[in-house]
N, C-alpha and C positions, 0 to 999 in steps of 0.2 A: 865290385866283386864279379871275376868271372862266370858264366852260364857254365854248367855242370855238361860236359862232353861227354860220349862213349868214353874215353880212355880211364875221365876221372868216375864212370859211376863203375868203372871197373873196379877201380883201388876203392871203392868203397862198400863193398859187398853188392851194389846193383845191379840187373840187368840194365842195358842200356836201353830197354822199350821202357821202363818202369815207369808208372800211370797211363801206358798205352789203352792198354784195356780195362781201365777203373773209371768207376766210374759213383756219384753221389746221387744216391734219391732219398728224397724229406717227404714226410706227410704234416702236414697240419690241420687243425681243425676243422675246414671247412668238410659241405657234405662233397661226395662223392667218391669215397674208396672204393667203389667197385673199377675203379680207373686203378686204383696205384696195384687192388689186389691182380689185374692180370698184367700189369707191365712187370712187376715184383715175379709173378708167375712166367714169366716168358725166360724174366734175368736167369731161372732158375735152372732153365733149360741148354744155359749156355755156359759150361765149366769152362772156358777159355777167358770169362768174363768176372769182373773181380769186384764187388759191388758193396758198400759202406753206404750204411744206413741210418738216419734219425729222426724222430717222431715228438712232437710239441707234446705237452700235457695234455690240450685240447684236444688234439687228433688221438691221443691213445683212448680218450671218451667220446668222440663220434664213431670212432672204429671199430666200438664196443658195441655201441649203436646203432649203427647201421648193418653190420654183419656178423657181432657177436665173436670176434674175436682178438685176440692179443697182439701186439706188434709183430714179437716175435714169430707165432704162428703165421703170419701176413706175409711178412718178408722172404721166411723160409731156413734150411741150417743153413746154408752155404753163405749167406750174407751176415757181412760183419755190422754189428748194430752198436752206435757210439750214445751215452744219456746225452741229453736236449741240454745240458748244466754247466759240460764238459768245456772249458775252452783250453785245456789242452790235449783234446782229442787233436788226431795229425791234421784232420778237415778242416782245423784254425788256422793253416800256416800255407803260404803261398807256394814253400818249398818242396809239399806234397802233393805230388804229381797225380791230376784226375782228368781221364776226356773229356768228362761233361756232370754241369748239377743240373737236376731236378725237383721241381717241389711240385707234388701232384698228391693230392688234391694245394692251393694257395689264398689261404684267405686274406682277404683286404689289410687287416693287421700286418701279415707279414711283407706283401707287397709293399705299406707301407715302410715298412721299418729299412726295406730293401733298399727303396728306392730312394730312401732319404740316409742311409749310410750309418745306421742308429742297431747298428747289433747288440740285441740284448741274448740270445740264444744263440745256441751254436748253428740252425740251421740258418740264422742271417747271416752270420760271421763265413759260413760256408759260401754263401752267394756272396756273400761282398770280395772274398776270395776270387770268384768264378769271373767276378766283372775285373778284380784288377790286372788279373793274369790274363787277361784275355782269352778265358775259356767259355764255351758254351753253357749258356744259364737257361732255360727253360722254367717258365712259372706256369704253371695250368693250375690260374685263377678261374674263382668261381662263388660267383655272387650275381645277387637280379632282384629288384633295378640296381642299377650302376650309379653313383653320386658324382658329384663334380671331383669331391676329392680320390674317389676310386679311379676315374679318367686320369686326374693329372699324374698319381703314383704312377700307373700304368706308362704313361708319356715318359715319365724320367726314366723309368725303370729300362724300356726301350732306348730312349736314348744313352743311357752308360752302356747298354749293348746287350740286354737280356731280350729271349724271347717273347713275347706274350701270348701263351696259348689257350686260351681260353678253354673250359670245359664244355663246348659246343660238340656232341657227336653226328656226324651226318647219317642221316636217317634213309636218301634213298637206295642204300643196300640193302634197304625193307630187314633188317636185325629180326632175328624171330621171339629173343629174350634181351635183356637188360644186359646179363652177360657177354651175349653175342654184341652187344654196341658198346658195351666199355673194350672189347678187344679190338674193335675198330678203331677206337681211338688210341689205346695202346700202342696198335702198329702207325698209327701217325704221330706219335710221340717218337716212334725207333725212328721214325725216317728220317726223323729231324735232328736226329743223334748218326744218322747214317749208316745205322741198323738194318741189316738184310734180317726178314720175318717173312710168317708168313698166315700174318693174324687177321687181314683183313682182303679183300675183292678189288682190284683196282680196277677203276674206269678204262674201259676200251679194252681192256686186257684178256 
């Protein structure tokens, strides 16, 4: 079948940048939503930017937990939020055009499930997507210690072509709050997405 041109996404109601500016972010259970809550917070600030969202079971009760609030509050209105259940959300199909997935916070479960090709939820079916399309996948896993089997998920997962970002924030920006260091990493998350921000200090700069 041929790739879909300007000419043909015209006859079809398209624009022809369509998935240019979209983009997937997942949370899952693991801890650290103060990550997802300012990258989620930055998406919000950029109406040009087109953002689909889903949330594990688990993650909608660490989320509760850790900051006491709902996914939907998390996310924001502008962002479109698909259930974790759904696999005919569009996020299941290769044909729906996205710049890039993210799962921030990534727990070892899911990494696993990633990286072994075993979608059970829609946010693996979304990343198994992301690897065959050859789209931009980011995992900002986050676990400690690290096991043999959380190494080799990570190794495969890499090698189908996902990033591996660990939830590691750097600290000599001296951060004054908790929040001032998850937005540090937020903007190293956009960078990686090739997002102009302006959430964090860069070196020499």
């Amino acid at each position: 079948m041929a790739e879909i041109g300007p000419e043909m996404t015209k006859d079809l109601g398209l624009p022809a940048s369509a998935g240019k500016n979209r983009y997937v972010i997942a949370v899952t259970g693991a801890s650290g939503m103060l990550y997802a809550r300012e990258l989620f917070a930055w998406f919000q600030t950029r109406r040009d930017l087109e953002v689909h969202a889903v949330c594990s079971h688990a993650g909608e009760q660490v989320l509760n937990l850790e900051l006491g609030l709902t996914f939907r509050e998390l996310v924001g209105p502008r962002t479109k939020v698909h259930a974790v259940d759904d696999f005919t959300a569009p996020l299941a199909s290769g044909s729906f055009r996205v710049r890039a997935v993210v799962v921030i916070p990534c727990t070892m479960g899911t990494l696993g499930a990633i990286a072994r090709g075993v979608p059970r939820n829609l946010i693996h079916r979304a990343a198994e997507v992301a690897l065959k399309e050859r789209r931009p996948l980011i995992l900002v896993v986050r676990e400690t210690p690290l096991s043999l089997v959380h190494l080799r998920s990570m190794t495969l997962a890499a090698e189908a072509g996902a990033t591996i970002f660990p939830a590691m924030p750097g600290l000599y920006q001296r951060p004054g709050s908790l929040a001032e260091m998850a937005r540090n990493f937020a903007g190293r998350v956009l960078d990686h997405l090739g997002l102009d921000h302006d959430l964090t200090r860069r070196w020499g700069e």
